[in-house]
Residue, then its C-alpha position, 0 to 999 in steps of 0.5 A: x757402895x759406889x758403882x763405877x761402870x767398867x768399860x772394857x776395850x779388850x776386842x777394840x784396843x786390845x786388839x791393836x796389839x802386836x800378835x793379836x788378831x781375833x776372828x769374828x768366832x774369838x770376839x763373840x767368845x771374848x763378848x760372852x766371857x766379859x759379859x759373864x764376868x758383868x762388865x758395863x760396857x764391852x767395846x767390840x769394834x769399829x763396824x766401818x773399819x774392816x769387813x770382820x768388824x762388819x761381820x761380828x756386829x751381825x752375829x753377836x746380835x744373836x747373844x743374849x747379853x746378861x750385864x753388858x752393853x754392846x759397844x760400837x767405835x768410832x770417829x767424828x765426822x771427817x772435816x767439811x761434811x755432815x754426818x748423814x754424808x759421813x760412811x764410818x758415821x752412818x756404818x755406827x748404826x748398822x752395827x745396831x748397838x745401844x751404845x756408841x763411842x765416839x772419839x774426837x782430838x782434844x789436843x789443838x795441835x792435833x787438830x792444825x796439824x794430824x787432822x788439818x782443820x780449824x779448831x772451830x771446825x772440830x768443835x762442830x765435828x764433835x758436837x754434831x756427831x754427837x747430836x746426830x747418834x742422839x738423834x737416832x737414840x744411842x747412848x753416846x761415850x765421847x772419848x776425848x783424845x789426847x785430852x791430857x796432852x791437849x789439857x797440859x798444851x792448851x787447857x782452854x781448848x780441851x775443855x771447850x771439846x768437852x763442852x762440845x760433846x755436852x752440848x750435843x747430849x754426849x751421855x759420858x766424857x771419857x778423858x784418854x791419856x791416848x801416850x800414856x805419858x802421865x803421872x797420877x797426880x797429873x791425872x788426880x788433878x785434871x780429871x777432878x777439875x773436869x768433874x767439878x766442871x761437867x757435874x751433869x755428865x758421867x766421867x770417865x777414864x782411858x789409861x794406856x800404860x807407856x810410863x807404867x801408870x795406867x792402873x795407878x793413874x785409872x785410880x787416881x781418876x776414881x778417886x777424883x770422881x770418874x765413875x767410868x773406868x776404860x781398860x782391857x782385860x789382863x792389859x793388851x793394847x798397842x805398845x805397853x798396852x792399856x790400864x789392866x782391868x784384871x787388877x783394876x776390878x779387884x783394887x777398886x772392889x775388895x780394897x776401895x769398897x766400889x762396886x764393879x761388877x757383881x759380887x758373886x763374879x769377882x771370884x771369877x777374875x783369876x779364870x776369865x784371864x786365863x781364858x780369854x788370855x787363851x782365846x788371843x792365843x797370849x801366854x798368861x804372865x805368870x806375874x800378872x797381879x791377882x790372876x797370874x800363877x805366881x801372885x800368891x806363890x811362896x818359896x822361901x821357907x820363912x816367908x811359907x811359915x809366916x803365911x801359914x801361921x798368918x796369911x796377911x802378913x805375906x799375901x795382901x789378899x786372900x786368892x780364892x777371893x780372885x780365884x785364884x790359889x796359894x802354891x808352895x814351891x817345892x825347892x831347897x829352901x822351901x821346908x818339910x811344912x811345905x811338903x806336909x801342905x801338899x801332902x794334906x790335899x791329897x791325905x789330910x792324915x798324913x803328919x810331918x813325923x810320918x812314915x810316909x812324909x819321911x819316904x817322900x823327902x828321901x825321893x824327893x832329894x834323889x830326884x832333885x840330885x837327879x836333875x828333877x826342879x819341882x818348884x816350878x812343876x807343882x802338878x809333876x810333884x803331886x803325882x809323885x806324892x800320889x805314888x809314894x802314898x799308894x794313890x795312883x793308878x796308871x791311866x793308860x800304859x804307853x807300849x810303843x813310840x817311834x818319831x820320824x825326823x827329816x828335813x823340812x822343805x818349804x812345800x811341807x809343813x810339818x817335819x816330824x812325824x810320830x806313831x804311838x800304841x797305848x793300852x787302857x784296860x784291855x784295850x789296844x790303840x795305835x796312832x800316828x801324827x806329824x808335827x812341828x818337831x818331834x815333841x809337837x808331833x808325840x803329844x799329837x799322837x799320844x793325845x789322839x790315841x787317847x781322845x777316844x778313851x778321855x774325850x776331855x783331853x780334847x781341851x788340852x793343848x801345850x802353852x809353853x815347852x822348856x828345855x835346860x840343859x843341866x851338865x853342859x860338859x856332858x856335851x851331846x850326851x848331857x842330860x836335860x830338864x824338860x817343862x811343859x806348861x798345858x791348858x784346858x782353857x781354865x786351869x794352868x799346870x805345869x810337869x817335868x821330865x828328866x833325861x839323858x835323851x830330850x825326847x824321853x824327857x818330853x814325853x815324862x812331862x807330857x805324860x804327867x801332864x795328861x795324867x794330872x789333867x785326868x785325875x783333876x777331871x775325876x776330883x771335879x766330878x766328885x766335888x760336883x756330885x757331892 
């Protein structure tokens, strides 16, 4: 099996991305996520750039790393001086790394016109960069900027950039579609080229994703001989982002036959996403490829019957290779079977001429002419097959709320506050929390009531929060259907709530959601123990 080192730019060009900022604590957990999963490399950063940059060079030395090398970036020598005279050169060797990524313009017109210099003035800035971090023992990435553009413009030119970087002794050529404006025949073609020429160094490959190529193009570039494949996990990056390596991994493992990070790892996909989609503070696409909630969801009841009969005739793979799972949306079109499959999880008993399955389609039905929507709330539905089954018991008994609105002023904050009495067991709790909103400053009090009693709930926070309003001409008083989307920072999982009143619909869902969180968390610790 060929091995092809994945080079993940998460906390480097990820990081460029709009509404992503990392503090040096989110890095170092980014850094042990990515190493978990057995990435190559991990690109964390240019130590001369910003004082945070600095600071996470100093504290991920504490790590211990299993699979990954640490990474520095940086940039050639700047023009008309050496490297030793170079800061952001030199500031590469305080970040003590093994190995370091150097990008220099391959695009002449780069050079003469962004940079200002000759084009025989950045051959050496190349070459002598590269030979001076030889010199001091580091592995080297030479990341040829631009290199496609500079190839298409002045093909002799951007090759002669590779031979610089060769003749200073760079370790691998990364070739970086830096406008992400190319097709994959283009990159098929030129990459081949670049590996049938430079057959002593590994090639490598830096997709971003402007044309909506970059996974594609990254493969075309294996195909061609790159055995370097740069991205960032679930694809953050400046504008469109970079070639997504939470599909590439996969593509290339399962369905290429190459080897990518450690077998055992690839069932591990589905969950690094999620996390370090939380670390960033981004919100999961639902229709990420492989990870995201919907890639194996099924709602028409035709396509649900043929992936019950035959998986692969809907699915490409299975999901539990990724980590991922199969969901069957409950909805109008979705069929009895649908409802029997989730029934089975729950009571592998139970049949589709049962009682019981006759007793949850009727409440089913009056739920959803209620105004209830279960096909995108799968959790909310399973603690409504758990009551009509008879296996369900209440975690804790919500007494009393009272929410405090008022204007918010530009001094305060929070414009919102909310007091709870909840009762587990015997016991009484009373709590009260200000929030952004009425909702936001319930599910504070009515987690931190409970927080005592199930410490795990700590873990928990809303990602996503919906309100549709289902009877417009029902005009203030029209009744609303509430989503909310919660996250432990590994599993995703959804409830509803309905209601004439959007406070009471809230809390229905946010409810459910703890709920569902704490009887997951009892089924973990039994398959644990088992």
């Amino acid at each position: 099996m060929k091995q092809i080192n994945i080079f993940d730019s998460t906390l480097r060009d990820g990081a460029q991305a709009e509404g992503i900022s990392f503090s040096v604590e989110d890095k170092l957990k980014v850094v042990k996520a990515l190493d978990e999963l057995g990435v190559a490399y991990i690109e964390a950063g240019n130590p001369g750039s910003n004082p945070k940059d600095l600071e996470f060079f100093i504290k991920v030395k504490a790590l211990e790393l299993k699979n990954a090398k640490l990474t520095a970036f940086g940039s050639t020598r700047r023009r008309d001086i050496t490297p030793e005279e170079d800061a952001n050169v030199l500031s590469l060797l305080s970040a003590d790394t093994k190995v370091v990524a150097i990008f220099g313009k391959s695009w002449d017109f780069h050079v003469t016109d962004i940079i200002k210099t000759s084009l025989e003035e950045n051959l050496k800035m190349i070459q002598e960069t590269v030979s001076f971090l030889k010199g001091k023992d580091k592995e080297v990435v030479f990341d040829a900027e631009h290199f496609f553009d500079g190839y298409k413009s002045n093909k002799e030119y951007a090759m002669n950039t590779l031979e610089a970087a060769v003749s200073g002794k760079a370790d691998s050529l990364a070739l970086c579609d830096t406008n992400g404006g190319c097709t994959p025949d283009e990159i098929y073609e030129i990459t081949k080229e670049v590996v049938d020429k430079f057959k002593e160094v590994e090639v490598g490959i830096h997709c971003h994703n402007d044309s909506g190529m970059a996974v594609a193009n990254s493969i075309m570039a294996v195909k061609a001989g790159a055995t370097q494949v740069q991205g960032t996990y679930v694809g953050f990056g400046e504008r469109c982002g970079n070639a997504n390596l939470s599909s590439l991994i996969p593509t290339l493992q399962i369905k290429k036959g190459f080897h990518c990070i450690p077998e055992e790892n690839i069932e591990t996909l589905t969950s690094t996403a999620i996390l370090i989609s939380e670390i960033a503070n981004v919100t999961l696409s639902d229709k990420e490829p492989y990870v995201g909630r919907s890639a194996f969801t099924h709602k028409a009841g035709m396509h649900i019957d043929g992936v019950n009969k035959a998986p692969h005739s809907f699915e490409h793979i299975n999901p539990e290779l990724v980590g991922n799972e199969r969901r069957f949306l409950m909805s109008e079109v979705a069929g009895r079977s649908t409802i029997i499959k989730k029934i089975s999880r729950i009571d592998p008993s139970i049949t589709k001429d049962s009682e019981e399955t006759t007793r949850i389609v009727e409440k089913l039905k009056k739920l959803e002419y209620y105004g209830y929507q279960f096909e995108g709330a799968d959790s909310s539905f399973e603690l409504l097959i758990r009551k009509q089954l008879g296996k369900y018991e209440p975690f804790f008994d919500l007494e009393y709320f009272k929410i405090i609105g008022e204007q918010k002023t530009t001094e305060n904050q929070f414009s919102s506050y909310a007091m709870v009495k909840v009762k587990v067991d015997e016991q009484v709790e009373f709590s009260a929390a200000e929030g952004d909103g009425p909702v936001n400053a319930l599910d504070k009090a009515l987690r931190k009531s409970l927080e005592g009693f199930y410490p795990k709930l700590k873990t928990v926070h809303l990602t996503d929060y919906k309100v549709r309003v289902l009877d417009s001409l029902g005009a203030t008083a029209a009744k609303v259907r509430v989503l909310i989307t919660s996250t432990d920072g590994t599993a995703v999982w959804t409830t509803v709530g309905v209601s004439t009143d959007i406070i009471e619909a809230s809390l229905i869902a946010l409810v459910d959601s703890i709920e569902y969180k704490l009887i997951k968390d009892i089924e973990n610790r039994y398959r644990t123990h088992k």
